[in-house]
N, C-alpha and C positions, 0 to 999 in steps of 0.2 A: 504494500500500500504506500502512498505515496507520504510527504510530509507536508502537503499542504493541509489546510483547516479542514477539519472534517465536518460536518455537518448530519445529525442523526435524527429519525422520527419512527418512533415506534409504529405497527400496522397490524392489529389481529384479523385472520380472516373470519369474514362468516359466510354463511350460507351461499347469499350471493355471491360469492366469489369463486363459488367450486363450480368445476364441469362434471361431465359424465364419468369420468373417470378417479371424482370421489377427493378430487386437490385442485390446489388453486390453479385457475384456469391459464394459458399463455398471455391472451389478451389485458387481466387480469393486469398483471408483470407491468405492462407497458404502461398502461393507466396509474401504477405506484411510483414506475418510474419518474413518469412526468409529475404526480402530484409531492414526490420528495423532492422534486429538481425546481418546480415553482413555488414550494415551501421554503427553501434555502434561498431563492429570488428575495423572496419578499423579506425577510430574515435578516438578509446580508445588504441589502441595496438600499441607498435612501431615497428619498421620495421623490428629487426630481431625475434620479433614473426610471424612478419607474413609473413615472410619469411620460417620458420622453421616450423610451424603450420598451420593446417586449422580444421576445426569441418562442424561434422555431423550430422544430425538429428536423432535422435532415436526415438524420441517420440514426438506430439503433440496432446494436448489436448484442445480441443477449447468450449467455450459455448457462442452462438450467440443469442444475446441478443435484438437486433433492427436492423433491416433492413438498408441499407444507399443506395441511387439512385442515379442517375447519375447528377454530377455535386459537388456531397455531398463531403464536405471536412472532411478527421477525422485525428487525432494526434496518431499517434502512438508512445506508451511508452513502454519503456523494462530496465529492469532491472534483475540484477540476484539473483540467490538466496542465499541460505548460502554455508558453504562450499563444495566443489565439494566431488563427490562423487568416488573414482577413477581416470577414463576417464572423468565421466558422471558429466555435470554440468548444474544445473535448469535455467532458465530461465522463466523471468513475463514478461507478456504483454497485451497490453491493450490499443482497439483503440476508442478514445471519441469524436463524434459527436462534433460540435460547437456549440451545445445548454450545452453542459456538460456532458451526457449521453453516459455512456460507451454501442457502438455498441456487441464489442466481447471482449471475457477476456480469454487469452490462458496459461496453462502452458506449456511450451517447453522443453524436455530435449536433450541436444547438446553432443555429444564426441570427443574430440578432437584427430586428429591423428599427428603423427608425420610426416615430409613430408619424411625424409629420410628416414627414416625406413617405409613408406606405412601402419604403424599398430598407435593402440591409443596407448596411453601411460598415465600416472597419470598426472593429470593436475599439472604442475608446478607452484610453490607459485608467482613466479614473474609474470606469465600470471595472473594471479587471482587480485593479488593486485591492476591494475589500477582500474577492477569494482568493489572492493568493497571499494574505495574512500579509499586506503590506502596507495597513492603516493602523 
């Protein structure tokens, strides 16, 4: 794991979250992903970012590693990566069972866009610096 700032959010499954096969469902994943990765947003960013910005998914990569069933509590961790690429900035994640066993281990890649102008733009140094713990 890396040593930038981590960022955690607890998430129990329930009902809803299970498929046919009795555990949380794939889709599932991808909806915690984004809702741990827009929790750390709003967490880390002050308000005239996020006022002025929002980001987009571009890419997920996920590799599913253990199952989790209903009731099953896991930590979801994220962090980012090195520096942004552009628009385009990585994102780590990674949700651990409470025995300590990472269920899924995702890379994310996010774009930011500008709100006023409707288009991305180069991720500005000031947005960057709260996650890489350099405020």
């Amino acid at each position: 794991m890396s040593k930038r700032p981590v960022f955690e959010r607890r998430i129990t499954a329930t009902d809803d979250h299970i498929d046919e096969l009795g555990h949380v469902n794939n889709a599932v994943w991808v909806q915690w992903i984004q809702d741990v990765a827009v929790a750390h947003w709003e967490a880390v960013s002050g308000p005239a970012h996020k006022d002025a910005f929002f980001w987009v998914v571009v890419r997920h990569e996920l590799d599913y590693l253990r199952a989790v069933f209903p009731g099953e509590t896991v930590t979801g961790r994220t962090w980012v990566g090195e520096a942004p690429k552009g628009a385009r900035f990585d994102r780590h994640m990674e949700f651990i069972g409470e025995d300590g066993k990472v269920r899924v281990r995702a890379l994310t890649i996010w774009a930011i866009i500008d709100q006023a102008a409707g288009r991305p733009i180069r991720v500005p140094p000031e947005v960057v610096a709260p996650f890489l713990g350099e405020v």
